[in-house]
C-alpha positions as CSV (number, residue, x, y, z in Angstrom):
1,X,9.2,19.7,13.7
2,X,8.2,16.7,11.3
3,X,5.5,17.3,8.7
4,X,3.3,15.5,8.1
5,X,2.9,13.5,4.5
6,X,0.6,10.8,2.3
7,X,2.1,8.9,-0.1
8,X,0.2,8.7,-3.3
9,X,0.0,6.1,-5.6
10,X,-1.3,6.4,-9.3
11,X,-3.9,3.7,-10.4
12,X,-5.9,2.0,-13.0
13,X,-8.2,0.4,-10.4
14,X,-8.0,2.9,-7.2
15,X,-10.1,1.0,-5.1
16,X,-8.3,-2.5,-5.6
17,X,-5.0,-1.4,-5.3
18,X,-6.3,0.8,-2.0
19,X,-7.3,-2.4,-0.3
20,X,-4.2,-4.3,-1.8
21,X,-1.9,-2.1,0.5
22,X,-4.4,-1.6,3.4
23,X,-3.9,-5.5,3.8
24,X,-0.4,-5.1,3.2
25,X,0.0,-2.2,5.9
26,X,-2.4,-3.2,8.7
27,X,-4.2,-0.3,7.5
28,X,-8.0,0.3,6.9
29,X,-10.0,2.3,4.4
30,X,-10.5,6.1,5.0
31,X,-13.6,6.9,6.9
32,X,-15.7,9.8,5.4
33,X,-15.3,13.2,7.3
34,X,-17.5,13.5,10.4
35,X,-20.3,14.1,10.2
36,X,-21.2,12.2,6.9
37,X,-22.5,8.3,6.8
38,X,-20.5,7.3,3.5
39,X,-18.0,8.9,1.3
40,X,-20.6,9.3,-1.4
41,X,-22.6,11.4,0.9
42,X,-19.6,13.8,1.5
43,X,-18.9,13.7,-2.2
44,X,-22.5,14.8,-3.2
45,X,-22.3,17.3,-0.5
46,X,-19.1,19.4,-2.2
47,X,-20.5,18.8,-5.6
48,X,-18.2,16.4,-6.9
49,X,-20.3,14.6,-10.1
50,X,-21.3,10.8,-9.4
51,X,-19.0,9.9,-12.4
52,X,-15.7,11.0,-10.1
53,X,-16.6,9.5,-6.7
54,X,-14.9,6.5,-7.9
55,X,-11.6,8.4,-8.7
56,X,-9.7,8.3,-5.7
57,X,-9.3,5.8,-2.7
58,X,-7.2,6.6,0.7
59,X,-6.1,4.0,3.1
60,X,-4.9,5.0,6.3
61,X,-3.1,3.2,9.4
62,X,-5.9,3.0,12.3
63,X,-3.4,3.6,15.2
64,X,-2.7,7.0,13.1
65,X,0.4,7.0,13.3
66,X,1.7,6.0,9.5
67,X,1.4,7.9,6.4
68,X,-1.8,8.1,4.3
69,X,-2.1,6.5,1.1
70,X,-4.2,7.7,-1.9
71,X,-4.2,5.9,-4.8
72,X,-5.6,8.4,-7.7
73,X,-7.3,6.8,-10.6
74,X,-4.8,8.0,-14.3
75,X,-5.5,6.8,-17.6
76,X,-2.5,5.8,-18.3
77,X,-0.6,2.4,-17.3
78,X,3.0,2.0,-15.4
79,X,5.6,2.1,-18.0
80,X,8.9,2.3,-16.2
81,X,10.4,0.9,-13.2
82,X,9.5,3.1,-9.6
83,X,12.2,5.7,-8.7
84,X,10.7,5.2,-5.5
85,X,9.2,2.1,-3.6
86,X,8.4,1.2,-0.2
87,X,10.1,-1.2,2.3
88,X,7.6,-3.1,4.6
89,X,9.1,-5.0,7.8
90,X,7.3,-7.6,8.3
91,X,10.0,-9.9,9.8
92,X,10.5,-8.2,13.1
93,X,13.4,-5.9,12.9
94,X,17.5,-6.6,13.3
95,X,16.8,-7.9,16.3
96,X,15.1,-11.1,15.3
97,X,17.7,-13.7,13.8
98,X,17.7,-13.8,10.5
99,X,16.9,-17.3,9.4
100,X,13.4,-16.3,11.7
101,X,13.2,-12.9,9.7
102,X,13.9,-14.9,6.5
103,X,10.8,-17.3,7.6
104,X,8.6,-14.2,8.2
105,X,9.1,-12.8,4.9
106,X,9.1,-16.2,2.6
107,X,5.4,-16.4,4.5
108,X,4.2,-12.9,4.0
109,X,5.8,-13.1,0.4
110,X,3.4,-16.0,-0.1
111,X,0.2,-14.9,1.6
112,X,0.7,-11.5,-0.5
113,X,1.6,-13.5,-3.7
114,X,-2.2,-15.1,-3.5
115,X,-3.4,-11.5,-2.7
116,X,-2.5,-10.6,-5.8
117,X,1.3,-9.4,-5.7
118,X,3.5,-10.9,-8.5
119,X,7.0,-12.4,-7.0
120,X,9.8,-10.7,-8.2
121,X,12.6,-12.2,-6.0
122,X,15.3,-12.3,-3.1
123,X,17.5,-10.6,-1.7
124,X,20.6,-10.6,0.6
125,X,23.1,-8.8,2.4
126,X,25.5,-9.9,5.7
127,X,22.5,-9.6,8.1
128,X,19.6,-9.0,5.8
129,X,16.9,-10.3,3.5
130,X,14.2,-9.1,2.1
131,X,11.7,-10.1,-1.0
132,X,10.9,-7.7,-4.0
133,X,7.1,-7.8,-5.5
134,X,5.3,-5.8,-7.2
135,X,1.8,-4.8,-6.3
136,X,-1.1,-5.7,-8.4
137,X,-0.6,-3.0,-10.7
138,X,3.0,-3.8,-11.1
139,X,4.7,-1.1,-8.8
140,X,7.3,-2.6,-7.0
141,X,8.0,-2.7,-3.3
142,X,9.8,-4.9,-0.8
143,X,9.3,-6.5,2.2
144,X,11.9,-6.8,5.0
């Protein structure tokens, strides 16, 4: 059996960099818990001080079926490239031709670039392309 897992991303700006890869994803913000209106209602609720509601931001993928994201507010800044990054397909899959695939991308590289990402550049192997990025707190990640 799989377990379950988020993927968790440290931030200056949580919230920014939430909705950065909630548009990226197809994914939407984290609804509070049942049975609370807002998330600052369920933070007051478990005593967590009004100076720290703004520490954290999850995004999640509303068919539930892809990992969460949290992005957790450091004060530190990136200072090193990622050991890990994400791969986003977003030009259909091997089974699209490539120069198709390669359209796809160029476009979603562009619409992300005015988003906010910072274009990093190409790349190619017999059969594949893809576009590295970075995110708009400089963590890089690639799309497919």
């Amino acid at each position: 059996m799989a377990n379950p897992f988020q993927v968790t991303f440290d931030a200056h700006d949580p919230q920014r960099l939430g909705r950065f890869w909630a548009e990226v994803l197809g994914y939407v913000d984290q609804p509070p818990p049942d049975g609370h209106e807002s998330w600052p209602a369920y933070l007051a609720s478990v005593g967590v001080p009004e100076d720290e509601w703004d520490d954290a931001w999850s995004v999640v993928d509303p068919d539930g079926v892809g990992a969460r994201l949290l992005l957790q507010r450091v004060p530190e800044g990136k200072t090193a490239k990622n050991r890990v990054h994400l791969d986003v397909t977003v030009g259909g899959g091997r089974g699209v031709p490539l120069e198709e695939r390669r359209r796809r991308v160029d476009a979603r590289a562009a619409e992300l670039v005015q988003l906010g990402a910072e274009l990093v550049g190409p790349g190619e192997e017999p059969g594949g392309y893809w576009v590295v990025l970075r995110d708009p707190e400089g963590n890089e990640f690639c799309i497919q």
